[in-house]
C-alpha positions in Angstrom: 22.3 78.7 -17.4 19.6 76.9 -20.0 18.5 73.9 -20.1 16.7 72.0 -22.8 15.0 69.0 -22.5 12.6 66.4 -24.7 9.9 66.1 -21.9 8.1 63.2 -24.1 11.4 61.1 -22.5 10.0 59.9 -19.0 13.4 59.4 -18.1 14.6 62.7 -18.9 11.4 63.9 -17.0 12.3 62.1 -14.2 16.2 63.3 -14.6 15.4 66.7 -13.8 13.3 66.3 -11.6 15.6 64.8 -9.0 18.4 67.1 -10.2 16.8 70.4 -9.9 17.3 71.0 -6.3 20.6 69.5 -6.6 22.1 72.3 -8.3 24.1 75.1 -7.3 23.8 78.0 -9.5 20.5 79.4 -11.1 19.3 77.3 -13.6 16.3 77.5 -16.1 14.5 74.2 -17.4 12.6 74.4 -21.1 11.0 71.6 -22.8 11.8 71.4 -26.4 8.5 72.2 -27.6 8.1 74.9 -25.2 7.5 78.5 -26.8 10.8 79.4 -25.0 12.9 76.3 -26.1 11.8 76.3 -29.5 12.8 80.3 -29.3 16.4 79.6 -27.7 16.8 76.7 -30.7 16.3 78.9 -33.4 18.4 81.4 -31.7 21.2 79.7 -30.9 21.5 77.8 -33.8 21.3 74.3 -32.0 21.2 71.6 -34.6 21.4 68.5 -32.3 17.4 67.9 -30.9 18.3 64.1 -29.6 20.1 65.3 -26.7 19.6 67.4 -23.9 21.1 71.0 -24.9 22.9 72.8 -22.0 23.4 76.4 -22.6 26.0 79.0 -20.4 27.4 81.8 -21.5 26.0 81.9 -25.4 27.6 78.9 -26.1 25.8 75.3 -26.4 26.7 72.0 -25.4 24.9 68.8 -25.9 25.3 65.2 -25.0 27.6 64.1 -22.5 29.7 67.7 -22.3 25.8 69.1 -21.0 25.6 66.6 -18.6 29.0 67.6 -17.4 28.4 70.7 -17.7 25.4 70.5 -15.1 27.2 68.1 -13.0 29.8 70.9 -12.4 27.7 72.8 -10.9 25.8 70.6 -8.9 26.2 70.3 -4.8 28.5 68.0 -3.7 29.1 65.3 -3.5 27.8 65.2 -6.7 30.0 68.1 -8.0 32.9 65.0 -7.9 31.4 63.5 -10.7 33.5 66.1 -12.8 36.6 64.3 -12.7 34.8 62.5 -15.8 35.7 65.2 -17.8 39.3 63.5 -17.9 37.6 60.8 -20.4 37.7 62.0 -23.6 34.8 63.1 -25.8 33.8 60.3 -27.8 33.9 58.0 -25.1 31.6 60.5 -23.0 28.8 60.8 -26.0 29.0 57.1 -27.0 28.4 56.3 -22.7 25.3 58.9 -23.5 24.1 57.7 -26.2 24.1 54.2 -24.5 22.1 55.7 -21.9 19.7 57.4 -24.1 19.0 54.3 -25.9 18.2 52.0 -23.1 16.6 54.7 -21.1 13.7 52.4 -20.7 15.7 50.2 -18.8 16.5 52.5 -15.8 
């Protein structure tokens, strides 16, 4: 699994940070600029660069479905988080996107 990060987001810096040795399966970090992120961008077609992209099995997911999507397979009790995954979609980005904006507050 791929992750893709903006790692001019302090926030999102910080983020990964705590949740890297959280998570259960082998997972790769990339910064956006990086040689390799700007590589798995263009490959993978990803057109959303405002979000963090998560990437598993050839198949990309931004927002909050990649936050999910990491969550899953995170340790527990953190893992429990899942059962968000009831909510649907919109509800999950808009919460995201909330986030994202007032990042600075957190």
């Amino acid at each position: 699994m791929k992750i893709i990060y903006d790692d001019s987001c302090s926030f999102c810096c910080m983020i990964v940070k705590k949740t890297s040795s959280l998570i259960n399966k082998k997972y790769n970090f990339y910064l956006f600029k990086s040689k390799k992120g700007i590589y798995l961008i263009k490959k993978h077609k990803i057109k959303f660069k405002n979000s963090v992209v998560c990437l598993e099995d050839n198949k990309a997911s931004h927002k909050g479905e990649a936050v999910l999507n990491i969550i899953k397979n995170m340790k527990k009790p953190y893992s429990f988080l899942y059962a968000f995954r009831i909510l649907p979609n919109w509800f999950i980005n808009n919460l995201y996107m909330f986030v994202a904006k007032n990042r600075h507050l957190f």
